[in-house]
N, C-alpha and C positions, 0 to 999 in steps of 0.2 A: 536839329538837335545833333549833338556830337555824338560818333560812335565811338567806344573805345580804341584805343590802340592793341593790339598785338603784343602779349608780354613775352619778350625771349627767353627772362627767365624760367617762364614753363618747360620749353622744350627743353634747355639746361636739364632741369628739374629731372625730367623725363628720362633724358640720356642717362642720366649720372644715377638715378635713381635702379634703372635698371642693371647698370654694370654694377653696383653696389653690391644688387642682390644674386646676380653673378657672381662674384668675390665674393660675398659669404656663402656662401654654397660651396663654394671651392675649398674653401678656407674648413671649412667645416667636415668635407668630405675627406681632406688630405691629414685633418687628426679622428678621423674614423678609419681612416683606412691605417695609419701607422698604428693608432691602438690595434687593429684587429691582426696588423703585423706581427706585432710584441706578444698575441695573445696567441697565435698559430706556431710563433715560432719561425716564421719564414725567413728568408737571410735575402729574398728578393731585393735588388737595389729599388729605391723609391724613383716613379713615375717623373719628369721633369717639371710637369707643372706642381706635383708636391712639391718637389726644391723649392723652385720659385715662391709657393706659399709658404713652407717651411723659414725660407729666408728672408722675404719680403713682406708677406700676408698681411701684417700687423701694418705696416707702414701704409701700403696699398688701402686696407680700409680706414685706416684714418684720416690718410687724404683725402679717402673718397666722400668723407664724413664730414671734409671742415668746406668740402666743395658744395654738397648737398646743404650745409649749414648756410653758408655765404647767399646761394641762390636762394636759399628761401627767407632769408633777409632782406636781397633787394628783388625779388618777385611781391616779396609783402610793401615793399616801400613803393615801387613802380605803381602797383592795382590800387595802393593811397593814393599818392598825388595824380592819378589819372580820373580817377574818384570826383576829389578837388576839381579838378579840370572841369571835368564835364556837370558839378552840381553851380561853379560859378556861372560856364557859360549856362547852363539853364535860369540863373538866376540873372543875369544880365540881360537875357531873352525877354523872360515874364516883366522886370523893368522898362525893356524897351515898349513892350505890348502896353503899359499903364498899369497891369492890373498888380 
């Protein structure tokens, strides 16, 4: 009987899914932390990694969005035709056995 193959896309999955939620976190904290700026009063310059989200954030998780989107597209499409695979070769089996 055939075993499945290994789907890359999971680990993709995995990777991207994690940095995702890293970046919104980040994303999240750098307009927590300027609101609580605005509300103190403070003239503090902002953190570099707020820049970076301030200026990038948006773009950063959308990419990360259309990457997570894409692998789970062909991670759905791979665990299909590997499916296939293995319900043919089972059934070319039970053929070759007669029954």
């Amino acid at each position: 009987m055939p075993r499945p193959r290994r789907n890359p896309f999971t680990v993709l999955l995995g990777v991207v899914g994690v940095l995702f939620t890293i970046t919104a976190a980040n994303y999240s904290f750098a307009v927590l932390r300027g609101v609580k700026a605005a509300r103190d009063g403070e003239a503090a310059g902002p953190h570099p990694l707020q820049q970076v989200m301030d200026r990038h954030g948006t773009a950063i998780l959308v990419g990360e969005l259309v990457v997570l989107a894409i692998a789970t597209i062909g991670s759905v499409a791979l665990d299909h035709a590997e499916g296939e695979r293995i319900r043919r070769a089972r059934q070319a089996e039970r053929e070759g056995r007669g029954e």
